[in-house]
C-alpha positions as CSV (number, residue, x, y, z in Angstrom):
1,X,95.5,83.7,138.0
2,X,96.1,87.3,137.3
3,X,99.9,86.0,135.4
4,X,97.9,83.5,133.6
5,X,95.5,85.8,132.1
6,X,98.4,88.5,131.2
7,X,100.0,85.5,129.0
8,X,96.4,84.6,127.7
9,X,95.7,88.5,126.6
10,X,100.0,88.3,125.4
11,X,99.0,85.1,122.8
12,X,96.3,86.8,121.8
13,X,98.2,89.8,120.5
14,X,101.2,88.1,119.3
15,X,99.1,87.6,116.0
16,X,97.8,91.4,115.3
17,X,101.7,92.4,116.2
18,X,103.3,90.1,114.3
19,X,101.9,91.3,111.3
20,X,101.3,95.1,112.5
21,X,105.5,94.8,112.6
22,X,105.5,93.0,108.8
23,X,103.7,95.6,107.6
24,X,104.1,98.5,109.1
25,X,106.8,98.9,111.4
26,X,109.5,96.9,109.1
27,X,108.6,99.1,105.6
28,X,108.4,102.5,107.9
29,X,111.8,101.5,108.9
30,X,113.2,100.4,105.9
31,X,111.5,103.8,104.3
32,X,113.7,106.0,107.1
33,X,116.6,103.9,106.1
34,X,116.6,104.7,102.7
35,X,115.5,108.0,103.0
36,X,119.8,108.7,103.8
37,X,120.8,107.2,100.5
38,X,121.2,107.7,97.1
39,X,119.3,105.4,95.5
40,X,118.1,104.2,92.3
41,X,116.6,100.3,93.2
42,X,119.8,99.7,90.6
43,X,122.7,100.3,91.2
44,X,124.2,99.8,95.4
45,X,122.6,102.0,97.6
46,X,125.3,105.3,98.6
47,X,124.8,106.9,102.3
48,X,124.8,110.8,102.0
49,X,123.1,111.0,105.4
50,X,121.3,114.2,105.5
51,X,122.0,115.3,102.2
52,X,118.4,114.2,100.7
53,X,116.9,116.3,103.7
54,X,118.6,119.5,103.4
55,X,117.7,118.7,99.3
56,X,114.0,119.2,100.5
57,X,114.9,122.9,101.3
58,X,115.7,124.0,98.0
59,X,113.1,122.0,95.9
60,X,110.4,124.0,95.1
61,X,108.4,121.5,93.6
62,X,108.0,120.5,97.5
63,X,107.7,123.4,98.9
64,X,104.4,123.9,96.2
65,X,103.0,120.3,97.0
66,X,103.6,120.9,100.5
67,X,101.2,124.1,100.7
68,X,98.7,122.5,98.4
69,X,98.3,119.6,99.8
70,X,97.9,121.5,103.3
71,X,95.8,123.6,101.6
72,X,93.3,120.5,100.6
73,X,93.4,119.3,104.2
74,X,91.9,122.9,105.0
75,X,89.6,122.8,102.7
76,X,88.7,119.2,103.9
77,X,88.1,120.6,107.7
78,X,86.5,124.1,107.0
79,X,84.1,123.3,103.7
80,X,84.1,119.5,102.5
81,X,83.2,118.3,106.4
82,X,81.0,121.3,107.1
83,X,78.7,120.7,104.2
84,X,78.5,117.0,105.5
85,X,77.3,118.1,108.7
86,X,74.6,120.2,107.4
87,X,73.5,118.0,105.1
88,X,73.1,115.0,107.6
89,X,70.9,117.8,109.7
90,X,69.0,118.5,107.2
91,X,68.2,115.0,106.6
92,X,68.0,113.8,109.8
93,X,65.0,115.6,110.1
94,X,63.1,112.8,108.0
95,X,62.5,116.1,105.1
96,X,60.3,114.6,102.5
97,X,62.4,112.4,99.6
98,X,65.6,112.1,103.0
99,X,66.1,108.6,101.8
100,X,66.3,109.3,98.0
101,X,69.0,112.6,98.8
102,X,70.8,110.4,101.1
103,X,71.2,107.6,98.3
104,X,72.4,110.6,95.5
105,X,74.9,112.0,97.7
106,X,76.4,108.4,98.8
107,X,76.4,107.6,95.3
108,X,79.4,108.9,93.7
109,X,81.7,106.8,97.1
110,X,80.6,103.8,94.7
111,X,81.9,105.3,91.5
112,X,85.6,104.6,90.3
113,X,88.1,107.5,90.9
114,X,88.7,106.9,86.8
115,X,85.3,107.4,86.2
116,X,85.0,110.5,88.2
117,X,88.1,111.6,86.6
118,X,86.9,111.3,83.5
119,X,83.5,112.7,84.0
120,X,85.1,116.0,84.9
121,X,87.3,116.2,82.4
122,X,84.1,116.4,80.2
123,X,82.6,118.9,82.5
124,X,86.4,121.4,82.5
125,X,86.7,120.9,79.2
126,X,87.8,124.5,77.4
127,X,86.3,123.8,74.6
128,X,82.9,122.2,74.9
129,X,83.3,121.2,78.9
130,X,80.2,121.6,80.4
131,X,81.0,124.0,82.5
132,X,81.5,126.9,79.7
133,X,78.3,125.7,77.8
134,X,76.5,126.3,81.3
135,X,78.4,129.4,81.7
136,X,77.3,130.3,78.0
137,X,73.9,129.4,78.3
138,X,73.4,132.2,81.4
139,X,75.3,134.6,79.2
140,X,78.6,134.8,81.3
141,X,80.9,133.8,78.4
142,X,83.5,135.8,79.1
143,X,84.0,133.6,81.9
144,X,84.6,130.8,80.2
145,X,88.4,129.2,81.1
146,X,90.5,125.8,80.3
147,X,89.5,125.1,84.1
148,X,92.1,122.3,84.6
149,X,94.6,124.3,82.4
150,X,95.3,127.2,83.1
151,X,97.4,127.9,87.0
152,X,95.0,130.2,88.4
153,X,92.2,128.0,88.0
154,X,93.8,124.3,88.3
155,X,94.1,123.6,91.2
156,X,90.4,125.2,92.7
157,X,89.1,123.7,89.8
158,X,90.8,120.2,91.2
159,X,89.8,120.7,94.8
160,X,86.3,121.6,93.8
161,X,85.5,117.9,91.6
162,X,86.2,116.9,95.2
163,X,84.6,118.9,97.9
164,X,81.3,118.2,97.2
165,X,81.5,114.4,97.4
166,X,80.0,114.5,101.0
167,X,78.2,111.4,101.3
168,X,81.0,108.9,103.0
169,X,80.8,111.6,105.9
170,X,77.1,112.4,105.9
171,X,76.7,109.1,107.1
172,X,78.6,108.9,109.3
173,X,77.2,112.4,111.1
174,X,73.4,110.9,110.5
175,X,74.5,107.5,112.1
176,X,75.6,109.9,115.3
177,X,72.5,111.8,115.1
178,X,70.4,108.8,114.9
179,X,71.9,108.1,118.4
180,X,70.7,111.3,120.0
181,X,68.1,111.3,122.7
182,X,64.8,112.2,121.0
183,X,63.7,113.7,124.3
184,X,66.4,116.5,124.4
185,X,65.0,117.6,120.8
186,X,61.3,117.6,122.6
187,X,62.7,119.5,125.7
188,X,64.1,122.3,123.7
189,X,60.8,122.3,122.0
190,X,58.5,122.8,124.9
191,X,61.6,125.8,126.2
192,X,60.8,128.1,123.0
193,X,63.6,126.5,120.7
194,X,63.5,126.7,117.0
195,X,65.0,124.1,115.3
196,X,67.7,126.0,114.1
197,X,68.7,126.5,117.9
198,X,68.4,122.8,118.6
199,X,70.9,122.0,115.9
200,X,73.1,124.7,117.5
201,X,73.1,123.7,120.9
202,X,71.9,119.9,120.7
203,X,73.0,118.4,117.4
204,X,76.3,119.8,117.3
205,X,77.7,119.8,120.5
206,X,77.1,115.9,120.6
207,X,78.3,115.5,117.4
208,X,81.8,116.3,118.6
209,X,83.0,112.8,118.9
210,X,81.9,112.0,114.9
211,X,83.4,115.1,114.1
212,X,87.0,114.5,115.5
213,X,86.9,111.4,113.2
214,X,86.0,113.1,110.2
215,X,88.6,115.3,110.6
216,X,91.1,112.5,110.9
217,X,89.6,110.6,107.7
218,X,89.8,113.5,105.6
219,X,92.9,114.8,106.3
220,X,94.7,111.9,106.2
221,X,92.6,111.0,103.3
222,X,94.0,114.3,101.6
223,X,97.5,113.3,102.4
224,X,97.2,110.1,100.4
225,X,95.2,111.8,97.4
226,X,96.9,110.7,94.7
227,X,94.4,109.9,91.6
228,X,92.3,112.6,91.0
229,X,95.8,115.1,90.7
230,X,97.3,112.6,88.2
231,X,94.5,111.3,86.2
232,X,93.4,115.5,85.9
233,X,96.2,117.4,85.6
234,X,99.2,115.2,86.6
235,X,100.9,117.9,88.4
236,X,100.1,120.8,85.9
237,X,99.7,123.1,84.6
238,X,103.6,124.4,85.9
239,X,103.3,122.5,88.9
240,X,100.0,124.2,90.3
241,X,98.4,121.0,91.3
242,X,101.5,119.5,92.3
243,X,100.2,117.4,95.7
244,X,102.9,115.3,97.9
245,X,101.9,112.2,96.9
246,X,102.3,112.7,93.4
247,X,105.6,114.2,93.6
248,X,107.0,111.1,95.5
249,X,105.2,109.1,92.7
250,X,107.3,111.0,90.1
251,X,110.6,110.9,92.1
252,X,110.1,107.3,92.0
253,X,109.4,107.3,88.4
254,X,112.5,108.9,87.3
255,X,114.4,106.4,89.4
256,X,115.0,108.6,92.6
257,X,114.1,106.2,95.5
258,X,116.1,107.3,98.3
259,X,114.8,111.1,97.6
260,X,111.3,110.1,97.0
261,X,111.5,108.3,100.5
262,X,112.8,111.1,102.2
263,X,109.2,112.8,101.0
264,X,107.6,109.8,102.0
265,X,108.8,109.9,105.7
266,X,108.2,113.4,105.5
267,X,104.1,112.7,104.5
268,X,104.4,110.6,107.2
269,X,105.7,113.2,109.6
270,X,103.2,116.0,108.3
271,X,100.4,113.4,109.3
272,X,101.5,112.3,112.3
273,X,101.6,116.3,113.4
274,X,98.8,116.4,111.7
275,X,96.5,113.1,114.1
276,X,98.8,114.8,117.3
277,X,96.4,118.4,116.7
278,X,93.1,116.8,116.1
279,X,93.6,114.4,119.6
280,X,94.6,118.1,121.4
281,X,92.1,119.7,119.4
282,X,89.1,117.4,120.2
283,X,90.3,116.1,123.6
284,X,87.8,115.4,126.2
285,X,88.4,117.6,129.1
286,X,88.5,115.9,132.5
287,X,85.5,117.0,135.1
């Protein structure tokens, strides 16, 4: 009985496999194949075995996409996902108008990355952006800048359009929340705690579990950014908003496959380090 339910679990999965290997494990190989070739989808492929790795060394284009995209992963964890969380407190608490805030900040996770794109293109415009007619209007015009043009400013300037689109992970912190025992929230009451302290020691502590997710999603979700950097900036200004994903785009692009798939596998190395720390980080300890 036991056999005949293995091989009835077995059929079952033969299925999702079958097309996990299609389309996963097949292209990931074919990817780390190619990644020791010379390649232009042309011409023969040429095996120069490590050559396209040790290449990675000296390209500073890399080593710049490299720290910025790790750089938007940070800023992912430590602002964009904090914001979230505070936000889904705050309205978890049933404020008056919760339901109309919760639609405006889910709102822009239905707008078009082009859209976006273009509406703050408007708003970093240097010459009548938004953003400098505000900064006008208040009488700080000397700070007015070409926000998505100019390297000390691009690429903040490009991680901030970003950071405050919060409402994919507010919901999924106020779905948690929604789980919570009411009764824990009345205990603390009756102790003496404020409901700054509940938040601190109820809300957040049981919000682990949403929050190890959120860190997954974003990060990898930084790791594939790819539109905002390239319908913005494309790389500029100088290769300041250079991001990984857009540098194996324009390796591709100029006809350089087997190096631009030596970036992919190394994205797909970077990420795999990257789900290895959040499982350690976030871990359950046993009892």
């Amino acid at each position: 009985m036991k056999n005949h339910h293995r091989l009835g679990v077995a059929l079952f999965l033969i299925p999702a496999m079958a097309v996990f290997a299609v389309y996963f494990i097949y292209p990931v190989g074919f990817l780390v194949y190619t990644s020791v070739m010379k390649w232009d989808s042309i011409t023969p492929m040429e095996f120069v075995g490590l050559d396209n790795y040790r290449r990675l060394l000296g390209d500073g284009v890399f080593h710049k996409s490299l720290l910025n995209t790790l750089a938007w992963g940070a800023a992912a964890v430590f602002l964009h996902i904090p914001m979230a969380i505070v936000v889904a407190m705050i309205l978890s608490r049933k404020i008056a108008g919760w339901k109309f805030f919760r639609t405006v900040f889910f709102i822009p996770n239905l707008i078009s990355t082009l859209a976006l794109a273009m509406l703050w293109q408007f708003i970093y415009n240097g010459e009548f952006g938004l953003l400098n007619e505000l900064l006008r209007s208040v009488g700080l015009g000397a700070w007015q800048r070409n926000w998505l043009g100019e390297m000390h400013t691009a690429f903040p300037a490009l991680i901030g359009q970003w950071i405050f689109y919060i409402g994919f992970f507010m919901v999924i912190f106020m779905s948690f929340i929604s789980t919570i025992d009411p009764a824990l929230y009345e205990s603390a009451q009756i102790d003496g705690a404020t409901g700054l302290k509940q938040e601190w020691h109820i809300t957040l502590p049981l919000l682990k579990p949403a929050v190890s997710i959120a860190v997954l999603l974003a990060l990898t979700d930084t790791l594939k950014n790819f539109e905002a950097p390239f319908l913005l900036t494309n790389g500029g200004p100088v290769n300041q908003t250079m991001v990984l994903s857009l540098h194996i785009y324009n390796k591709m692009n100029a006809y350089q496959y087997g190096y631009a798939n030596t970036l992919a596998v190394m994205l797909i190395a970077i990420g795999a380090v990257m789900v290895l720390l959040v499982r350690l980080l976030f871990r359950e300890k046993d009892v």
